[in-house]
Structure formats: structure tokens, C-alpha cells
C-alpha positions in Angstrom: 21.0 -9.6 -35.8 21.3 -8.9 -32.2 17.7 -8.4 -30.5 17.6 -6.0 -27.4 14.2 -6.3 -24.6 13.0 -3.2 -24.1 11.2 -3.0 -20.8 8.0 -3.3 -20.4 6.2 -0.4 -19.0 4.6 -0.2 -15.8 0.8 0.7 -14.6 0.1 2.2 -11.8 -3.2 2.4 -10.9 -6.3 2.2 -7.9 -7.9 -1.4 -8.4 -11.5 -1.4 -9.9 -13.8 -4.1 -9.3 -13.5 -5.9 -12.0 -9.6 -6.3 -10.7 -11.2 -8.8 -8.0 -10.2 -12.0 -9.3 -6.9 -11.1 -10.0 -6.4 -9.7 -6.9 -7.5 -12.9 -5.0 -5.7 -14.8 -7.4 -2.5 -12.5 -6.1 -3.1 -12.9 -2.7 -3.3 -16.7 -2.9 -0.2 -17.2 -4.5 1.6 -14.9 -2.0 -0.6 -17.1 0.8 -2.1 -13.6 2.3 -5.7 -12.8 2.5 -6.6 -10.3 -0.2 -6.4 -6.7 1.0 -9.9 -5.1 1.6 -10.7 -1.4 1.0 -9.0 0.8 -1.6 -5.8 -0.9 -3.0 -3.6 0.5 -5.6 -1.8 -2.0 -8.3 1.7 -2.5 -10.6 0.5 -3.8 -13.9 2.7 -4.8 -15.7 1.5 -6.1 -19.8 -2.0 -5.9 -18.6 -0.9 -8.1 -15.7 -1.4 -7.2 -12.0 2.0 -8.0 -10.5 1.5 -6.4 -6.5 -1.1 -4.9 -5.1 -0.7 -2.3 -1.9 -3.4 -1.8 0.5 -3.8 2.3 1.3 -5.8 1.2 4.8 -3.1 -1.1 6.4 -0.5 -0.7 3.9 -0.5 -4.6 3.3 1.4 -5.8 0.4 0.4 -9.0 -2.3 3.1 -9.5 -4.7 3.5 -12.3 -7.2 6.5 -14.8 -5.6 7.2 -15.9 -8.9 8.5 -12.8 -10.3 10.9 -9.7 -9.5 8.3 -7.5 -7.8 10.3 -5.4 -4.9 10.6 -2.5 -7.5 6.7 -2.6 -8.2 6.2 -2.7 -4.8 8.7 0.2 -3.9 6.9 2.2 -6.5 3.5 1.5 -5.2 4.5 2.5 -1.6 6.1 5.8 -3.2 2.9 6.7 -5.2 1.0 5.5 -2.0 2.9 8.1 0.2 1.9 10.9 -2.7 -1.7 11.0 -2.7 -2.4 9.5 0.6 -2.6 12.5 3.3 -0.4 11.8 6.4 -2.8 11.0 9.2 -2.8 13.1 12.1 -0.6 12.0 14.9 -2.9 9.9 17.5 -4.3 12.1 20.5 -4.4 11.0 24.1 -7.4 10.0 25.8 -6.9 13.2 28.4 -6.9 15.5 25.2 -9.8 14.0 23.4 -11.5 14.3 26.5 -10.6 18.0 26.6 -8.9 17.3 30.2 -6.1 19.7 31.1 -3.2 18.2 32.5 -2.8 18.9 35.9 0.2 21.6 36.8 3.6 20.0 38.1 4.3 21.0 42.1 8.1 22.9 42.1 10.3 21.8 44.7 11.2 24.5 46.8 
């Protein structure tokens, strides 16, 4: 009798810290320091596979396995509940400086 996999699902989830461990474990197989602040994860079988950084959007993922899925995902549910940061303001505008008025040619 033929036997079919069935996948396994997938957890998507913000680390806790009792995900630590894992996480440095992670990080040193993928030879990156482990990312610092919140983080969200791909588990996968209880397993964290990648991890994605929501500060600097840094990225641990196991070598050893096929994680560029896990790690799309994780960017997409990143992008969902992670508000867009307001575009960067220049120094004269934070200062509350005007910009002086161009001169027309005559």
C-alpha cells in the first residue's frame, strides 16, 4: 500500500524567551549573530526552522533544510503587522527651517 507525506504544518509565531536557545542555536549554524529585539519564527514540528528580526529585518535560517518558503512567509506576516515607518525627515525639517525661496531668472 502506497504511503503519501502529508506536509507538515507551519507555525508562525513572535519568539518567547524560552525560544533563546534555539534561536542561538539557529544563528550558529547559519554563522550569524542571533537577532536581538522582537523576532518572529517558522516552526515547523515543534522545530524553529528561521527566525526574522522585525528591528533590522535580519534573517537565521537553518542551512541544512529548505527554508526560503519559511522565510518568505515570515517576511510576508512581518510586512502585515509591522506598521510602515514613516519616511525619514531632513535635518532642515526636523529643525522646523523653511527652505529658502528660489531667485527667478528674469
Amino acid at each position: 500500500m502506497p504511503s503519501t507525506l502529508a506536509p507538515s504544518p507551519v507555525v508562525m509565531r513572535a519568539a518567547r524567551g524560552s525560544d533563546g536557545r534555539a534561536l542561538a542555536r539557529l544563528a550558529a549554524l547559519d554563522s550569524k549573530p542571533a537577532p536581538r529585539g522582537d523576532v518572529f519564527v517558522a516552526e515547523v514540528d515543534g522545530m524553529i526552522h528561521a527566525g526574522l528580526a522585525l528591528d533590522d529585518g535580519t534573517v537565521i535560517a537553518d542551512p541544512f533544510r529548505r527554508t526560503a518558503e519559511l522565510v518568505a512567509l515570515l517576511k510576508l506576516h512581518a510586512g502585515a503587522v509591522t506598521p510602515p515607518r514613516p519616511p525619514r525627515r531632513g535635518l532642515a525639517e526636523r529643525l522646523g527651517l523653511g527652505l529658502a525661496p528660489r531667485a527667478r531668472a528674469a
